[in-house]
Every structure is written in C-alpha cells, then in structure tokens.
C-alpha positions in Angstrom: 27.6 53.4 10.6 25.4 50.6 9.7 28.0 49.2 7.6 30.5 48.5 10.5 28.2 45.9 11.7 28.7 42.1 10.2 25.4 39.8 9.1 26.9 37.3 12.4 26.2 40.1 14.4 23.0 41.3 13.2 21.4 37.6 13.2 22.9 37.5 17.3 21.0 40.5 18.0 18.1 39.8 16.4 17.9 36.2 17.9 18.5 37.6 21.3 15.9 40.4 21.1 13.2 37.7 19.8 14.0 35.5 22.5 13.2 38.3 25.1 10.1 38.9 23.3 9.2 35.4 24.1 10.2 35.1 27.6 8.2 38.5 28.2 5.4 36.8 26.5 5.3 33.5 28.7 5.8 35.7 31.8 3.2 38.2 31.2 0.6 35.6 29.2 0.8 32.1 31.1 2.4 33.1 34.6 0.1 30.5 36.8 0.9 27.8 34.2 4.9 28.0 34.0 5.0 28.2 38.1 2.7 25.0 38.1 4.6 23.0 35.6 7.4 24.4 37.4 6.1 22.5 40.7 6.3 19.3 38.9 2.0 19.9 38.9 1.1 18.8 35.7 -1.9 20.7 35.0 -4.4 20.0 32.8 -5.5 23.4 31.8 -9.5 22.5 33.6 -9.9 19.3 31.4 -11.9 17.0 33.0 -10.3 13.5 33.7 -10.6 10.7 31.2 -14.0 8.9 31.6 -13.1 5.1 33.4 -12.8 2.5 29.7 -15.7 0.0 30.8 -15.1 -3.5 30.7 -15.2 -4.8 27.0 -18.8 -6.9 26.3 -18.9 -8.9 22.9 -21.7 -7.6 21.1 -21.8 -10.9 18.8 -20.7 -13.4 21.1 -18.0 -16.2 20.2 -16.9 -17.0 16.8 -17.6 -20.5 16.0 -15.2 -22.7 13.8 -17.7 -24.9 11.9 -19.8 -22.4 10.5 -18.3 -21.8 7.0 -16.0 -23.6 5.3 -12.5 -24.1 5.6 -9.8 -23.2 2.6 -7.5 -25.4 2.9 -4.8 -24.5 0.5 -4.2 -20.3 -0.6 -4.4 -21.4 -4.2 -7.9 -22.0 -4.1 -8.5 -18.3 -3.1 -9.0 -16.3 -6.6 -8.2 -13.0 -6.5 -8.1 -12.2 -10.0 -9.1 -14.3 -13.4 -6.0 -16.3 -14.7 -5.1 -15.4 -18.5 -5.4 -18.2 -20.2 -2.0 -19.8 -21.5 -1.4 -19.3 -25.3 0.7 -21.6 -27.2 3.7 -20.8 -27.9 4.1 -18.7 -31.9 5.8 -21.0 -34.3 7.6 -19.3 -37.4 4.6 -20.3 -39.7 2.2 -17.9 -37.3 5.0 -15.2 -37.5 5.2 -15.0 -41.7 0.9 -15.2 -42.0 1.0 -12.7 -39.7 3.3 -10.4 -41.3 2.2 -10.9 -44.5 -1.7 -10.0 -43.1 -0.1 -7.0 -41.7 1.1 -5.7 -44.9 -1.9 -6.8 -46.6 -4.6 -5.3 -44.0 -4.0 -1.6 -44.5 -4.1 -2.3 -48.0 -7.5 -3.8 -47.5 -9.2 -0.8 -45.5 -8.1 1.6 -47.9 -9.9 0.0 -50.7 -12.6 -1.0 -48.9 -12.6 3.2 -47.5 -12.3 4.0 -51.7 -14.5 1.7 -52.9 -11.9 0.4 -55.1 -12.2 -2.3 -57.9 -10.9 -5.6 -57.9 -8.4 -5.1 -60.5 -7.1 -2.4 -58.5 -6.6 -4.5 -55.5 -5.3 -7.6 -56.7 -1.7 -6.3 -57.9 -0.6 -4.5 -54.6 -2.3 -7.8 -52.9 0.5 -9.5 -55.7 3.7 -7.6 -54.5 3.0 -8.2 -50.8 2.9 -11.5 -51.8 5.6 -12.2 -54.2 7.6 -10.1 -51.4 6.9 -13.1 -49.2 6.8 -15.8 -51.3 10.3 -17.2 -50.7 9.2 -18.0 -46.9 5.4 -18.9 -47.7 4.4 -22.4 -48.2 1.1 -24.1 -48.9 -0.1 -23.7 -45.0 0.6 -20.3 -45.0 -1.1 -19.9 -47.8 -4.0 -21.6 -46.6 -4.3 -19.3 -44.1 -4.2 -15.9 -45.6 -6.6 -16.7 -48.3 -9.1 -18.2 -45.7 -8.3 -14.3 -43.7 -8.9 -12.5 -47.6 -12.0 -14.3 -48.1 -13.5 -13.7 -45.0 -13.1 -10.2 -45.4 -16.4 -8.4 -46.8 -15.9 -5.6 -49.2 -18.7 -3.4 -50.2 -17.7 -3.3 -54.0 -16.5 -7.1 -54.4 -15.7 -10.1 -53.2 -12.5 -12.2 -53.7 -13.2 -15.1 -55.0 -10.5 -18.4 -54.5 -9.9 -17.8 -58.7 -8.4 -14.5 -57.2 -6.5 -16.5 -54.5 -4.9 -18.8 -57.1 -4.0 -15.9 -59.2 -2.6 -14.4 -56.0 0.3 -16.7 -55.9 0.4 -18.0 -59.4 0.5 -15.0 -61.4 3.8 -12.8 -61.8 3.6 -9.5 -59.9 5.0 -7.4 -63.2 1.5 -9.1 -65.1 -1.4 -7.3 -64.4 
C-alpha cells in the first residue's frame, strides 16, 4: 500500500502537515501578539522605551596641536628593526665556504672521537685537493685562519699543518 506512494508526495504531505503544526502553534501560543502586529501596532513585548542618549560632554576637553611633536615624514615611524644590508657574496666567499662545509663535519667528528692529528690531516687533504683547482692563496688564507681558530680537545693545528694541508699530495700520508 505504502509502496504506491512516491518520495514527492510523501515530502508534500509532510511539509503541509508541519506547516499546520505551526500555524496551530502561533494561533494557540501568541494570539494577542499576531492580532497586534496585525494592527500595524508594533509591540514591544512590555520593554520599556529606550532611555533619552544625553548630550555628549568631553571628559578630557580639547586636544591641543602643540603638545607633542609632529612626524613629519611616515619613514621616521619604526615599526620593526631594519636587517642590516649584507654585501653582496662574491665567488671567493662561495668556494671558502664550501670547502668549510665539507671540512666542518669532519671537524666535530674528531673533536666528538678524540681523534689524533694524523688521523685528521688526510681527510682535511682530500677535501682540499678536491678543491684545490678553484682555491687560490685568499681562499686559503681564510680557511686556515677558520681551522686554527677551531679548539680541539686532543690537539691543535698548527700553520706547519696548514702548509702541509695544501702542499702535500693527498695519496702521502
């Protein structure tokens, strides 16, 4: 029986049969309202009216101009620091740098192992006869002044390691 009936009509029927719900509702519930807003009486539902807004007294009395001091242009206003402008990288920056990356890991782990000298010098070799092609006596400058200033527990580097750094072959040990 149930089955003769489509979901379109269902939906009608149930729509309709809410609406009437409703309508009973408003009737039975809020009868003196709906026949006042039907009056065109806008009722407040007992609210009091809205208190008269008093006139508007300044507290603090008038601003005066030429009490602080004027900006005169928006860039003087800081609103965060400025990073300071770095200099633009040349290539010699770019090949210390690389090189100190290959050679700083390097460093940590033998400083971590308390490892000799004589085991640090010939990987410190190859990272520099990798680079050694590119590397001239400025670069070189710098990296020994970076591998001196290092501190290791176990030893130091002296600059008779440095020269042996870039003098030495890195097949001689």
């Amino acid at each position: 029986m149930l089955s003769s009936f489509t979901w379109q009509q269902y939906l009608m029927a149930a729509g309709a049969i809410l609406g009437l719900y409703y309508l009973a509702v408003l009737l039975l519930c809020y009868r003196a309202e709906l026949m006042h807003m039907l009056k065109g009486k806008a009722n407040r539902a007992g609210l009091p009216a809205d208190p008269p807004i008093p006139p508007q007294v300044s507290i603090m009395g008038p601003a005066s101009p030429g009490a602080a001091p004027l900006l005169s242009e928006a860039a003087a206003i800081l609103v965060a620091p400025q990073p300071p402008t770095e200099a633009p990288e040349g290539p010699e920056d770019a090949i210390v740098r690389a090189v100190l990356q290959e050679m700083s890991p390097l460093l940590e782990l033998a400083a971590e192992a308390d490892a000799e000298k004589e085991e640090l010098l010939p990987l410190l070799r190859l990272v520099a006869a990798r680079h050694s092609s590119s590397m001239e006596d400025h670069h070189r400058k710098a990296i020994e002044e970076f591998l001196l200033g290092q501190g290791r527990s176990s030893f130091t580097l002296t600059p008779a390691d440095m020269h042996s750094l870039w003098n030495a072959a890195p097949s001689e040990q």
